[in-house]
N, C-alpha and C positions, 0 to 999 in steps of 0.2 A: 734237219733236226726234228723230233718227233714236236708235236706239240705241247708234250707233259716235261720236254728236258729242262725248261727253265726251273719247273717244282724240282726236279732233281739235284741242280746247281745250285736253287736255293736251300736247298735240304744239309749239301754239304759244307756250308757257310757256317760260321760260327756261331753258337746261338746264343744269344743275350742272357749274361745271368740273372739274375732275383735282383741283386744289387741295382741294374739298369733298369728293372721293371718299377721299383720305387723311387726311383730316380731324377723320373720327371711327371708332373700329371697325363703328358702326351703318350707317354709310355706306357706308363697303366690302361687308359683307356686302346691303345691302338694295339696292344699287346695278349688286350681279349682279357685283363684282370688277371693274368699270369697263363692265362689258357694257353696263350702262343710260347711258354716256355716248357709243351709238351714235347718229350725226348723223340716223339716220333709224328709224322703227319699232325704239326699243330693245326692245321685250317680245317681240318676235321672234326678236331677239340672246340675250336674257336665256333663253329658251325652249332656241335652238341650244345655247347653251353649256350649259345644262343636261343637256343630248342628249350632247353632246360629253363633260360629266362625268359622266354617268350609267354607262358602262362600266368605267372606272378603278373606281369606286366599288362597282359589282355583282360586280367580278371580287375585291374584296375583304370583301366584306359578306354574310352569308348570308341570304338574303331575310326573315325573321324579325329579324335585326339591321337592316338595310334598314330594316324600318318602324318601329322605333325611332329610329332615326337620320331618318326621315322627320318621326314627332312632334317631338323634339327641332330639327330645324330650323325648325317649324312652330313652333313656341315660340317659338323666335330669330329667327324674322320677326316675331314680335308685335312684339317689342320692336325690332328693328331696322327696319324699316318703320316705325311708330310715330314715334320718333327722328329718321329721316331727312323722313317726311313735314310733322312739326311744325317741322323745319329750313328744309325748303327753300319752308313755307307752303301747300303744298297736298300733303291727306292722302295720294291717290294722284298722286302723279306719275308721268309717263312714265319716268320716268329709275328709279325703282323697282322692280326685275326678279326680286328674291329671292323673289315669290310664283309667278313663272312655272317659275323653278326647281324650287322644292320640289313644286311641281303635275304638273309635266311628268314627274317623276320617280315620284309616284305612277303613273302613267299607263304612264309604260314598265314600270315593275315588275312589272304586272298584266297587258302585252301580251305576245305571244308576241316571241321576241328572234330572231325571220328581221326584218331590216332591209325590207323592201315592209310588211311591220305598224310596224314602229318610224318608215318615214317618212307614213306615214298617220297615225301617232298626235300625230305632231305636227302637221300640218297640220290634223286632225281638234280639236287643243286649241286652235289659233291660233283657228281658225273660233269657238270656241263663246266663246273669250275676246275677242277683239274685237268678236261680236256681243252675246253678252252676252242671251239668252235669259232669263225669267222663268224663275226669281226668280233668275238671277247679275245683273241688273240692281238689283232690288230691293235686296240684300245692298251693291252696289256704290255705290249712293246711298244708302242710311242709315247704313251702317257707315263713318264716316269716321273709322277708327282704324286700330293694326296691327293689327289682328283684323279687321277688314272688310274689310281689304287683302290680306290673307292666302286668309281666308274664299272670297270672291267666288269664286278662284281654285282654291278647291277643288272648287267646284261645277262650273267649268268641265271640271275634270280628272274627277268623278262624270258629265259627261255625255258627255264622251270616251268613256269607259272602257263607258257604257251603249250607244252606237252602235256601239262595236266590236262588244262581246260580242252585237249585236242581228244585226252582220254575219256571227259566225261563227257564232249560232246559227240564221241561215235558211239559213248553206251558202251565202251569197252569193260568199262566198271563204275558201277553207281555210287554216290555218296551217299 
């Protein structure tokens, strides 16, 4: 099976209405604030909005607050993810986006903020998260919890952040 067929399977699952996204606070939050109830590629949506939220948030957070507030939301994906995944019956659902958030948001932290790096690094995260490279596959099959849902996603965002920095440390393109 390819390594993207799980996104697939979970793409043709049933997707959570509006009604379930208010439904419970785990919801809301792990559901990406409705971003994961997008008709198509929510962890895309879940990722943009993340992008889209990452600025409000930077312009108030000092990068040291920032990655506290990054653990802490990484905690409250445990549990919200978790939550929402044992709700709607399958651990990762599509419609689950709070790990692409908190992930992406690593990721721009640590990138340089000229917007050609910020829109590479999402594309850069999309890629490594939909293919799902050893071991974010490994993590992403055995962990069927909010911590492997979480998880997965971090590694995604640790291999971003290794390609970038691999890019600006051969000079292949300068920040």
């Amino acid at each position: 099976m390819p390594p993207f067929a799980d996104s697939i399977i979970l793409a043709s699952a049933s997707r959570p209405s509006f009604s379930f996204l208010l439904s419970h606070p785990a919801h809301f939050i792990a559901l990406g604030f409705g971003s994961g109830l997008a008709p198509f590629a929510p962890g895309t949506f879940g990722t943009l909005l993340g992008w889209a939220l990452f600025y409000p948030l930077a312009a108030v957070l000092a990068p040291p607050l920032f990655a506290v507030a990054l653990l802490a939301g990484f905690l409250l994906g445990i549990w919200a993810c978790g939550k929402s995944g044992r709700d709607l019956g399958i651990a990762d659902h599509g419609a689950i986006v709070w790990d692409e958030m908190i992930a992406i948001w690593c990721v721009l932290l640590l990138t340089p903020h000229d917007w050609r790096w910020q829109v590479a690094a999402v594309v850069i995260f999309r890629f490594f998260d939909i293919v799902k490279p050893a071991p974010i596959r490994y993590f992403d099959r055995r962990y069927k919890s909010g911590f492997g849902v979480m998880w997965d996603d971090i590694f995604a965002a640790f291999y971003s952040l290794l390609l970038i920095s691999l890019v600006m440390r051969l000079g292949l393109v300068h920040a």
